[in-house]
N, C-alpha and C positions, 0 to 999 in steps of 0.2 A: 319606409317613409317616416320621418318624423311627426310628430304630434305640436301641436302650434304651439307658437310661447305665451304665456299669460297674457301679456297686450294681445297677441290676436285673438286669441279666445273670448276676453271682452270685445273685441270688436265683431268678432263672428255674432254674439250672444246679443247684441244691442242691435243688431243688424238685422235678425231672427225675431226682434220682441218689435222690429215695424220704428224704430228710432233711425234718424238721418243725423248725421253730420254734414257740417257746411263745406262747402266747396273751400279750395282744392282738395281737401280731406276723403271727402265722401269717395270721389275716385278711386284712393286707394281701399276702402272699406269696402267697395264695393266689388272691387278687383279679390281681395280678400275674400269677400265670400264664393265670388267665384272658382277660385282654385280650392278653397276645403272643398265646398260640392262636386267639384270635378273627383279631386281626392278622395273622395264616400264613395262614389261611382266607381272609380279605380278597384276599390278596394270589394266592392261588392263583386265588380266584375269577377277578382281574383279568385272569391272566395267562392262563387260560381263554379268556375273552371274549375277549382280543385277535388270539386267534389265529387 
């Protein structure tokens, strides 16, 4: 899995520090965090199982 690119990382990080963006934006920022956190869990998952 790749690692996010510099614009998502700011938007993960502002999203995390309790900051909103205005609609229609916020949607996808918010969508954005959703999938890194799924992607942490993914990743947790893996590293579970392989152990």
């Amino acid at each position: 899995m790749n690692s996010p690119t510099d614009e998502q990382t700011a938007l993960i990080r502002i999203t995390l520090e309790g900051r909103k963006m205005s609609y229609p934006d916020r949607y996808q920022q918010e969508n954005l965090l959703n999938l890194h956190k799924a992607k942490m869990s993914l990743e947790q998952a893996i590293d579970f199982l392989s152990q």
